[in-house]
KOLSE-321231 format. One record per residue: residue in one letter; x, y, z of N, C-alpha, C, O in turn. Coordinates in steps of 0.05 Angstrom, whole numbers, padded with zeros to 5 digits, always signed. Example, Ala and Ser with C-alpha at 12.3 -4.5 7.8 and 13.67 -1.06 7.14 Angstrom:
<pts>
A+00264-00114+00156+00246-00090+00156+00264-00066+00156+00285-00066+00169;S+00257-00045+00142+00273-00021+00143+00258+00001+00157+00268+00023+00161;
</pts>
This chain:
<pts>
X+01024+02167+01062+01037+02140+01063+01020+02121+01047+00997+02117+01055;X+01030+02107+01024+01015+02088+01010+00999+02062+01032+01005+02056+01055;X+00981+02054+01017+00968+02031+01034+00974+02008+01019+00965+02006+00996;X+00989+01988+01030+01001+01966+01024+00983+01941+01025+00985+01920+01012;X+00971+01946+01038+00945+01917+01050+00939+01897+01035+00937+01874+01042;X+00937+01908+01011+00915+01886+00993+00942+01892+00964+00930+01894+00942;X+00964+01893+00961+00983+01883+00946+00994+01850+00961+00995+01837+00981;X+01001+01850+00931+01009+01826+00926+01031+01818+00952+01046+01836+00959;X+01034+01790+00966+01049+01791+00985+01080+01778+00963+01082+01765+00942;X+01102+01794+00986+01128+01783+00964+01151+01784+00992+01158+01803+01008;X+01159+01757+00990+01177+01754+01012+01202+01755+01001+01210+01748+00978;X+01218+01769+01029+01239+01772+01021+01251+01751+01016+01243+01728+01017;X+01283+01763+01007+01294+01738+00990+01320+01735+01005+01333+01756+01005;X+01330+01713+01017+01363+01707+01035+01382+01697+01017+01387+01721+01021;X+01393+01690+01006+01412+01682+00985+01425+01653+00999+01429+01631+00989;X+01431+01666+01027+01443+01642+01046+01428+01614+01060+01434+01595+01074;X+01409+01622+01049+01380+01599+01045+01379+01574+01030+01372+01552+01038;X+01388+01583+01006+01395+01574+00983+01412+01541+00987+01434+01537+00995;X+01397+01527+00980+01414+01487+00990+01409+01487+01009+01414+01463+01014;X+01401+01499+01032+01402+01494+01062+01388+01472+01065+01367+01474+01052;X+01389+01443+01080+01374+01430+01087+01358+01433+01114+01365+01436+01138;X+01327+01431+01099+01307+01443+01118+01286+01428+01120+01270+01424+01101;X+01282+01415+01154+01259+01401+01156+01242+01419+01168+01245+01442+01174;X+01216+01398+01172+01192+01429+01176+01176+01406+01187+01175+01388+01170;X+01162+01401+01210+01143+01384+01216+01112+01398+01222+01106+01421+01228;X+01095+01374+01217+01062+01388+01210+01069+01408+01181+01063+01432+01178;X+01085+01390+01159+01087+01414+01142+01063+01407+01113+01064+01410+01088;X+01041+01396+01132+01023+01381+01103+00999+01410+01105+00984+01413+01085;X+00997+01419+01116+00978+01434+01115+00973+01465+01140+00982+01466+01163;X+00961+01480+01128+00963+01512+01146+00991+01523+01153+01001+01528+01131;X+01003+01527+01168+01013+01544+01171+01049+01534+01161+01069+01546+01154;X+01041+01502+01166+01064+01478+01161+01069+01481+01127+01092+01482+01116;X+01046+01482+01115+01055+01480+01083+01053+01506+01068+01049+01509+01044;X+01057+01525+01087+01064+01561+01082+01087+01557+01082+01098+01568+01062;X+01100+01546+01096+01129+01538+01109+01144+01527+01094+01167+01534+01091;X+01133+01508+01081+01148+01484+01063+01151+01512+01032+01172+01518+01021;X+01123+01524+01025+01132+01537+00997+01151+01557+01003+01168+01562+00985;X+01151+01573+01033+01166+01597+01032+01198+01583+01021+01214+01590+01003;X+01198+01565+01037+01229+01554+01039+01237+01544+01018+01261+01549+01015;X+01228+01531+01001+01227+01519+00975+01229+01539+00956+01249+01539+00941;X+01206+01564+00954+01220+01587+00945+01237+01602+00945+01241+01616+00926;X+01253+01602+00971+01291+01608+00974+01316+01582+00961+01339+01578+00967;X+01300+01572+00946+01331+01550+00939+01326+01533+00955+01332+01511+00944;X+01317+01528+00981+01321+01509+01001+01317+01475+00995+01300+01467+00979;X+01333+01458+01009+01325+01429+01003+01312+01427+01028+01319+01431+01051;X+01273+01416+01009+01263+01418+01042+01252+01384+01043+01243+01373+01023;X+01256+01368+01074+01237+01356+01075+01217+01357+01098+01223+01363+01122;X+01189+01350+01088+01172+01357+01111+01148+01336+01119+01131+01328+01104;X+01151+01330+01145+01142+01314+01159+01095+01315+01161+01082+01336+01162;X+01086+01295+01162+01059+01302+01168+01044+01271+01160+01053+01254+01145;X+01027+01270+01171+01009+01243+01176+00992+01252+01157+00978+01232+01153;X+00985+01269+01145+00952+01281+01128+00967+01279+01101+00979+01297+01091;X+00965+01252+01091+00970+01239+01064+00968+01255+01039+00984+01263+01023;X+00939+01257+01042+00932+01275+01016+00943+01301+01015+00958+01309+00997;X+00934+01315+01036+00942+01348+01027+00977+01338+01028+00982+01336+01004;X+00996+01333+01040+01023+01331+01042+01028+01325+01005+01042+01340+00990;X+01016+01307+00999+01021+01303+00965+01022+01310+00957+01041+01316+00943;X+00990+01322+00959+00985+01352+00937+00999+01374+00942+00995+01392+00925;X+01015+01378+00962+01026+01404+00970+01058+01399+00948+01069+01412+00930;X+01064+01367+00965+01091+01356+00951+01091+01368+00913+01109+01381+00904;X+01063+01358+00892+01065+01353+00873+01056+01378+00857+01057+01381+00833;X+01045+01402+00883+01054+01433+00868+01072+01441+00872+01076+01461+00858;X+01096+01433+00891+01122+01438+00879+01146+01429+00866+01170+01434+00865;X+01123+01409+00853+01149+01396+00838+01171+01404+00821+01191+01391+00816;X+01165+01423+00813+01174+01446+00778+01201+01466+00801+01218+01480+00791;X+01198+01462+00823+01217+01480+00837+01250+01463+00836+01256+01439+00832;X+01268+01487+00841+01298+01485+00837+01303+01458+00846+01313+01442+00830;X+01294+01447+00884+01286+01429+00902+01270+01422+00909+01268+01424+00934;X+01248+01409+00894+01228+01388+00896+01225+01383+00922+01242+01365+00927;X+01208+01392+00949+01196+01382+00970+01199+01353+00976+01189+01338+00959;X+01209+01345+00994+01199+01318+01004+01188+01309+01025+01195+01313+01048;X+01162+01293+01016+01145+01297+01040+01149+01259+01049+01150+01238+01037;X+01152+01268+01081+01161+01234+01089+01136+01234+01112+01137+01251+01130;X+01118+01218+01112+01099+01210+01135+01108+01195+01155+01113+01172+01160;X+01109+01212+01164+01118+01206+01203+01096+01220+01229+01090+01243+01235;X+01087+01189+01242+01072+01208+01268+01092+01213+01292+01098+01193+01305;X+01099+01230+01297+01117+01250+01313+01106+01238+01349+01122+01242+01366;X+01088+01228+01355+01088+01218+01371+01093+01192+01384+01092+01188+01409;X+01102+01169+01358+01117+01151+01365+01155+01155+01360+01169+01159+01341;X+01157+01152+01379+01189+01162+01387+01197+01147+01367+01206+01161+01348;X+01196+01114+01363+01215+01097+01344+01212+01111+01316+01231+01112+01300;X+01189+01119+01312+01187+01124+01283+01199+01158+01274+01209+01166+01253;X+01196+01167+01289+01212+01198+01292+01233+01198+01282+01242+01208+01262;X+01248+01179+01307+01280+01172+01306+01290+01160+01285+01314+01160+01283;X+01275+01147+01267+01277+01126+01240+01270+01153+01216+01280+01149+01193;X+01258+01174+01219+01249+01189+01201+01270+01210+01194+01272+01221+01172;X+01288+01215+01220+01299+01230+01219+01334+01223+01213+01352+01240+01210;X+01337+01200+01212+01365+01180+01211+01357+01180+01175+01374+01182+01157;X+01336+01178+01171+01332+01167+01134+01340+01196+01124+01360+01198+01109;X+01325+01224+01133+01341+01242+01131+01366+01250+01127+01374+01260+01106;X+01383+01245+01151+01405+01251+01158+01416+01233+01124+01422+01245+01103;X+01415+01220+01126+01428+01182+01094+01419+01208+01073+01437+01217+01058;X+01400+01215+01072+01395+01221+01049+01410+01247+01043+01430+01246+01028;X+01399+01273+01054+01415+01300+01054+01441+01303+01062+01456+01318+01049;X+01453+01286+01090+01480+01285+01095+01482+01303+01117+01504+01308+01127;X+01451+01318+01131+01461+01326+01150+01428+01346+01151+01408+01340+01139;X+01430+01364+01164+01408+01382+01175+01414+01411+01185+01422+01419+01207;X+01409+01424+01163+01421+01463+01174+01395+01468+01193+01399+01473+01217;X+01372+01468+01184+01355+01476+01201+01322+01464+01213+01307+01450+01200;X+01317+01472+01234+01294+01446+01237+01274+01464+01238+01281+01487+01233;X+01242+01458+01246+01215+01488+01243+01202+01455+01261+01196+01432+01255;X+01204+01471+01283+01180+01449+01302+01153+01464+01303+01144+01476+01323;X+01141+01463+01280+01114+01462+01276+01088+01455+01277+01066+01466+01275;X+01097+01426+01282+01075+01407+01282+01058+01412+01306+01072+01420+01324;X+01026+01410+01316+01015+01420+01343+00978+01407+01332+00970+01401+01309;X+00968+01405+01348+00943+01407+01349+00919+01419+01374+00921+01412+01398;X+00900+01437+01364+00900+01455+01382+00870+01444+01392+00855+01459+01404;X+00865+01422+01388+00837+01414+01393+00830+01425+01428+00845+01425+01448;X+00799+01434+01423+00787+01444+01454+00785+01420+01473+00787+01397+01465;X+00781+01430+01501+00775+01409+01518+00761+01423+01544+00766+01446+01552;X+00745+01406+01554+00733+01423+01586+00757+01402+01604+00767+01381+01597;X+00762+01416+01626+00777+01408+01648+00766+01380+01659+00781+01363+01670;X+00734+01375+01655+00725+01356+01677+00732+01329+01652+00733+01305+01660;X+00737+01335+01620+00739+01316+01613+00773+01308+01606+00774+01294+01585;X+00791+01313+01614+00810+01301+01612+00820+01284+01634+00821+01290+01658;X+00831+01254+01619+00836+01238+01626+00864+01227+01633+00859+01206+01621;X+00890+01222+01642+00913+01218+01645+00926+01208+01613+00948+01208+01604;X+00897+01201+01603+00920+01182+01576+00912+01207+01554+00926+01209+01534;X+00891+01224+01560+00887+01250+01547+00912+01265+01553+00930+01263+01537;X+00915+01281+01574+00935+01285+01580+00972+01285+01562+00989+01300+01552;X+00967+01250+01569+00993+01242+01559+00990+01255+01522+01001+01273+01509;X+00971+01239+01515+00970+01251+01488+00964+01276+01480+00966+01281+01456;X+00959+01293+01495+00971+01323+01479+00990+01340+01481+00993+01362+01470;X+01008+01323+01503+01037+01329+01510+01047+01320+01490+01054+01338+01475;X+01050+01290+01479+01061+01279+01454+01052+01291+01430+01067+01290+01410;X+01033+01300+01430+01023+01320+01403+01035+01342+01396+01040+01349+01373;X+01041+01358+01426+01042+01385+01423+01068+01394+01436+01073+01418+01434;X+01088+01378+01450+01110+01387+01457+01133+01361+01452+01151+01360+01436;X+01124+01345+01468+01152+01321+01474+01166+01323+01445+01191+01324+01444;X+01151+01323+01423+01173+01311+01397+01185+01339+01391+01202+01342+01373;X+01177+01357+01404+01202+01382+01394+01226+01378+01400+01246+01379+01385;X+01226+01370+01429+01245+01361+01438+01268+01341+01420+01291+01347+01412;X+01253+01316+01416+01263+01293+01413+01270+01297+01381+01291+01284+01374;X+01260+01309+01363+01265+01329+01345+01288+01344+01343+01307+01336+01330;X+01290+01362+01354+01312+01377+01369+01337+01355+01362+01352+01355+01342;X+01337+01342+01381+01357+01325+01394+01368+01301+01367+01389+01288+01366;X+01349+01301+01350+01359+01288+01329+01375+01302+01309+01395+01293+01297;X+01362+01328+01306+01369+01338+01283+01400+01356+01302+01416+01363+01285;X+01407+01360+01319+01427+01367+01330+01455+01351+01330+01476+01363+01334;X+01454+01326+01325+01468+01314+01315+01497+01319+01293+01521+01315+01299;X+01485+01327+01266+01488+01327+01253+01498+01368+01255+01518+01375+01242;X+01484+01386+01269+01486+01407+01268+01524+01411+01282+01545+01420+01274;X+01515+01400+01302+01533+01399+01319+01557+01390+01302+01578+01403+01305;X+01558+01369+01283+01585+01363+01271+01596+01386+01243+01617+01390+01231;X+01566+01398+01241+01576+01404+01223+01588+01444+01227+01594+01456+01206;X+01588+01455+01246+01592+01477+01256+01563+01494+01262+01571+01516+01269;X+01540+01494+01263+01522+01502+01264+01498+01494+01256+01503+01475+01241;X+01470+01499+01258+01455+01502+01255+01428+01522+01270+01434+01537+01288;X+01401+01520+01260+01371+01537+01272+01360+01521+01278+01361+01500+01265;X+01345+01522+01297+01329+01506+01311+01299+01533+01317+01305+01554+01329;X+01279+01531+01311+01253+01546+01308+01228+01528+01326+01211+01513+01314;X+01228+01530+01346+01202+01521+01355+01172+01530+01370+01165+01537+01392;X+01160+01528+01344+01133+01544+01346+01115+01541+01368+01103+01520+01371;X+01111+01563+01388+01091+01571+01406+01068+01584+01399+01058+01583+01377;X+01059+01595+01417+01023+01603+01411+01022+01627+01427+01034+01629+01447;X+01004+01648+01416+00997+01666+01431+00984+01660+01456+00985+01674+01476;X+00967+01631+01454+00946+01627+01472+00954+01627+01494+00947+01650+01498;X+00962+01621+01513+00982+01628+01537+00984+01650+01544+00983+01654+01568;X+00989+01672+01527+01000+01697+01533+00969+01713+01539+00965+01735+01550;X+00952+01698+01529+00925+01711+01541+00906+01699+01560+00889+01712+01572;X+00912+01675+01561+00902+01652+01581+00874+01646+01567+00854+01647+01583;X+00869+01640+01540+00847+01634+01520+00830+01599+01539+00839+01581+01552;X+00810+01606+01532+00788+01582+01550+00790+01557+01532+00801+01558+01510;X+00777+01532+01543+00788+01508+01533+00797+01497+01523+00788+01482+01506;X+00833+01502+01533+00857+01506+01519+00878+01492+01534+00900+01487+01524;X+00870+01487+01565+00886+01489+01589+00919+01473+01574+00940+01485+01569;X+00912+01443+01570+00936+01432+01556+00951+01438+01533+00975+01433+01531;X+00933+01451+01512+00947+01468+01502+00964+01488+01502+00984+01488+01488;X+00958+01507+01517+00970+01521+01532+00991+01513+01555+01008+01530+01561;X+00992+01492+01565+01016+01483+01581+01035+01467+01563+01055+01459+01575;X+01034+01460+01537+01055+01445+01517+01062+01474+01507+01086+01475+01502;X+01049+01496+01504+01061+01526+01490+01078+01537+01499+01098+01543+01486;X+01076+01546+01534+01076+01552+01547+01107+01536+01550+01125+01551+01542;X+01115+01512+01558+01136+01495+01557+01156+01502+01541+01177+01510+01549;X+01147+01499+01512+01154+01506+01485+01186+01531+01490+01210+01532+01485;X+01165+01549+01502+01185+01578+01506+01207+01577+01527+01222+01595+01533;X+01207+01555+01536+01225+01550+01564+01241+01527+01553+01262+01525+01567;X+01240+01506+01532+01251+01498+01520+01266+01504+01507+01290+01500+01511;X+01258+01514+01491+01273+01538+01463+01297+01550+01481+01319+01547+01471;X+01296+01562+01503+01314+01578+01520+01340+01559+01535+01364+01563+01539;X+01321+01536+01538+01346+01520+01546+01365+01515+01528+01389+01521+01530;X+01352+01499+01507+01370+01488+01484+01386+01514+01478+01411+01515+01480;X+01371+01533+01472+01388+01558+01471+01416+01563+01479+01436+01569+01465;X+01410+01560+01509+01443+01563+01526+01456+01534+01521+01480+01535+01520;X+01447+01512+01519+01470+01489+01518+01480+01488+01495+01505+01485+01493;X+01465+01491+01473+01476+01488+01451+01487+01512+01425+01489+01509+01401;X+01495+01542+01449+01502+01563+01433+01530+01559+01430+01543+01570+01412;X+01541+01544+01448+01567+01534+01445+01576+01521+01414+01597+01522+01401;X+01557+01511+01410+01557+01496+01382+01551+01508+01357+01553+01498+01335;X+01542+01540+01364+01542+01566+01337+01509+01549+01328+01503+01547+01304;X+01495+01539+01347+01471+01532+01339+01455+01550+01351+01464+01558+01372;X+01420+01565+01341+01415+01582+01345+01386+01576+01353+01374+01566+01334;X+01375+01578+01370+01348+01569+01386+01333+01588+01391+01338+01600+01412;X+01308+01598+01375+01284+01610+01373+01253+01602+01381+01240+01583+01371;X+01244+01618+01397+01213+01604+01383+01198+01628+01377+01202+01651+01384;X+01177+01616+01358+01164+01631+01337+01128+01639+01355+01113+01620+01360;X+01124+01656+01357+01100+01659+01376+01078+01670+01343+01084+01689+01328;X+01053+01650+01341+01033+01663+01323+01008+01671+01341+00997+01661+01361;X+01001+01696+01325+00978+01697+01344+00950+01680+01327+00953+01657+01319;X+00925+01694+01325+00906+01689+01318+00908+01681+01278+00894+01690+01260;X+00924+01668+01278+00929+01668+01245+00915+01648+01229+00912+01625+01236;X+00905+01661+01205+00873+01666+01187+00891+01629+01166+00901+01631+01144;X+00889+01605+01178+00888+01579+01166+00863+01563+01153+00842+01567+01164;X+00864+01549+01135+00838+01546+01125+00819+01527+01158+00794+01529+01162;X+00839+01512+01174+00831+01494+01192+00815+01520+01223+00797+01514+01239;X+00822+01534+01221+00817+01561+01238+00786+01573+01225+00763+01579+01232;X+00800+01571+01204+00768+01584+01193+00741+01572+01198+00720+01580+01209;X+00750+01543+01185+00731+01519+01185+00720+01517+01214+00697+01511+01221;X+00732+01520+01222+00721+01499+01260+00720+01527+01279+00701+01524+01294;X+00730+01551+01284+00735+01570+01305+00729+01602+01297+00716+01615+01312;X+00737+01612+01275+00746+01637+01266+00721+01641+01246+00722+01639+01222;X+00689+01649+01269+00674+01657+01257+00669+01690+01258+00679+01708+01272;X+00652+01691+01238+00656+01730+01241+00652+01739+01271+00667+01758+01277;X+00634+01729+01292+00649+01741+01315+00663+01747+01320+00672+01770+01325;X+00679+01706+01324+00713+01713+01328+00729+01727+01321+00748+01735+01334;X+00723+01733+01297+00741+01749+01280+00739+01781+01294+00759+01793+01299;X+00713+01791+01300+00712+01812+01301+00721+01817+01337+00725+01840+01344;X+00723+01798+01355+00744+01792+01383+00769+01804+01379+00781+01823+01390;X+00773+01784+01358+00810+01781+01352+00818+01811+01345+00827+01825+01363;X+00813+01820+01321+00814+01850+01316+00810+01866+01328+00820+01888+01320;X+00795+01866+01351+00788+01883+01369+00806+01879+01389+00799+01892+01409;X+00826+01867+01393+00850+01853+01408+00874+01863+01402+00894+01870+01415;X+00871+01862+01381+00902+01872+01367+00899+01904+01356+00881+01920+01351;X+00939+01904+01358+00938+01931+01361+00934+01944+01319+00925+01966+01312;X+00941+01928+01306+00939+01922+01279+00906+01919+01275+00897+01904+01292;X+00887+01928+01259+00866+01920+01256+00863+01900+01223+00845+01902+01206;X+00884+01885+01225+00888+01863+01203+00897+01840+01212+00918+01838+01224;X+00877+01810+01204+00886+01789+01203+00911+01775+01204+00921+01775+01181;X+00921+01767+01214+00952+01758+01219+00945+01735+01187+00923+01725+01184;X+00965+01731+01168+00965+01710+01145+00990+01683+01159+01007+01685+01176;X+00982+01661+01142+01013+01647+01139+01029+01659+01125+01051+01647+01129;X+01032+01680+01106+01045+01682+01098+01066+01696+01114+01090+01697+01107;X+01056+01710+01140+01072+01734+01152+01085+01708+01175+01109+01712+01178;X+01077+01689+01187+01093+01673+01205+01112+01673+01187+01134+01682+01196;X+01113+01664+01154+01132+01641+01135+01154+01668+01139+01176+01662+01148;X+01150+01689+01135+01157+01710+01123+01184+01711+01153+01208+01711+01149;X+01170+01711+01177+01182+01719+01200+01206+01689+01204+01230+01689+01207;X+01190+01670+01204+01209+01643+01199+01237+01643+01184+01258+01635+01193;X+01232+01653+01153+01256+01658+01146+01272+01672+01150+01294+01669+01138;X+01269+01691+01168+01289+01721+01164+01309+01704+01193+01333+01708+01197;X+01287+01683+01212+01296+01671+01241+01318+01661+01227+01339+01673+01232;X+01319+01640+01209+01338+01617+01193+01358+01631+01180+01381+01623+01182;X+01354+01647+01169+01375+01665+01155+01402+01669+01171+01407+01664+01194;X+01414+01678+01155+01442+01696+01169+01433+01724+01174+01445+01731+01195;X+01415+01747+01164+01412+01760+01175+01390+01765+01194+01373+01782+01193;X+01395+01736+01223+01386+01731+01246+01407+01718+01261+01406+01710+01284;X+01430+01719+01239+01460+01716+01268+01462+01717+01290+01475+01699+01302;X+01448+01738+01303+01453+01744+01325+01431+01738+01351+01431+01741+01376;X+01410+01726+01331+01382+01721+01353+01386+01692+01362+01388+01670+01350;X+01387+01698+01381+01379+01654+01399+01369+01663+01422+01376+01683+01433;X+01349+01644+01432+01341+01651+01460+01324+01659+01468+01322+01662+01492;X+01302+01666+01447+01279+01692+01451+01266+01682+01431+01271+01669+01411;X+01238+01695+01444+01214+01695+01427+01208+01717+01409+01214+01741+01413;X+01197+01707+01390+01191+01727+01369+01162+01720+01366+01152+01698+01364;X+01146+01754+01367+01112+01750+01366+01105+01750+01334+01120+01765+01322;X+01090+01742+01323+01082+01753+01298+01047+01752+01306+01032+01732+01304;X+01040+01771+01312+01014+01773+01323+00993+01791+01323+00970+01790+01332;X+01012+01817+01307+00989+01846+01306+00984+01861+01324+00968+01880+01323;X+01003+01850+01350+01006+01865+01370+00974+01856+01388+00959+01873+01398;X+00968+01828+01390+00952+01823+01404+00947+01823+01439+00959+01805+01450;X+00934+01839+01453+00929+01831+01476+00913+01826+01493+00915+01825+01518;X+00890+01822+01474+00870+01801+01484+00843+01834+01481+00846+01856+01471;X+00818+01821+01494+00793+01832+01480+00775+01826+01496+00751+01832+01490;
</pts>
């Protein structure tokens, strides 16, 4: 059996991708602006949401030369008015929304004795409430128009009960019970509700701050794969969710993780 590992990565290609309008939030950087080129590389009209100015630009102005030029709109996802304003300028502009990627998250540590109620509040708003409210915007428009995907990204962390994480893990954790609802109310509407589970995946922000050769050598020793999970393999799994040939999936989680179960 050939060894594939270290070839070139090449994602598949959907045809039915092609014009789809596609927002992507946290899509300025890691796993968010894997997201924005995969999709951009299918034909897609993408716009994508993120507060991190610079990299969003620079991400925006390496794809400029593409079929659909990226559009990157700065929105903090935790003020409801400005969400709701980001996502209406959307709607004016494209005419509507095939599919949404609730991406956006921050996974910052915390000890138990130091969170505070307004801590609290803020990594619920970081890390879950605007999927929702997200959701509910971009449904709008799905709903009129006979369908749409709805993708909202969870975490392995939960599924192993990972240490100074607690709130993190209770917005992830949510995430999957979300996804399931919207799921059943809105299958009526030929709209399709997923969430995307990553495990330990190799981002430059992971590297920098967490994912030292220890870690590294934990994680691997965890999974049933003895290879790094990439962005490229979430982007890879993301598209095939959005596609038509994922007709049939709503409701359920999908792991992309190497078969992680902890170490």
């Amino acid at each position: 059996m050939p060894d594939n590992k270290n070839d070139a990565f090449v994602y598949a290609t959907y045809p039915d991708l092609r014009d789809k309008r596609v927002v992507i939030t946290g899509g300025g950087t890691g796993i968010g602006s894997e997201l924005v080129s995969a999709f951009v590389g299918q034909g897609a009209r993408v716009w994508f949401l993120d507060i991190a100015d610079e990299a969003s630009r620079q991400l925006a102005d390496s794809l400029a030369g593409a079929a659909h030029p990226p559009r990157f709109m700065r929105c903090d996802l935790t003020d409801l008015n400005a969400l709701a304003a980001t996502f209406a300028a959307i709607e004016s502009e494209a005419g509507g929304i095939d599919v949404l990627l609730n991406n956006a998250a921050n996974d910052d540590r915390h000890g138990i004795d130091d969170v505070t109620p307004e801590y609290w509040e803020n990594r619920m708003a970081v890390n879950l409430r605007h999927q929702f409210f997200c959701a509910q915007a971009a449904v709008r428009s799905m709903r009129r128009d006979g369908g749409g995907v709805i993708l909202n990204f969870g975490s392995i962390s939960w599924h192993l009960a990972s240490s100074q994480l607690s709130l993190y893990m209770t917005a992830k954790a949510a995430i999957e019970g979300l996804s399931r609802g919207l799921a059943r109310d809105l299958g009526e509407h030929n709209i399709r509700v997923n969430s995307v589970i990553p495990g330990a995946v190799r981002t430059p922000r992971q590297q920098a701050l967490w994912h030292t050769p220890e870690e590294e050598a934990r994680i691997l020793a965890g999974q049933c794969l003895r290879e790094r999970v990439e962005m490229q393999d979430v982007a890879a799994l993301s598209l095939f969710l959005a596609s038509n040939n994922a007709r049939r999936c709503s409701g359920r989680e999908y792991f992309v993780d190497a078969g992680w179960y902890g170490a």
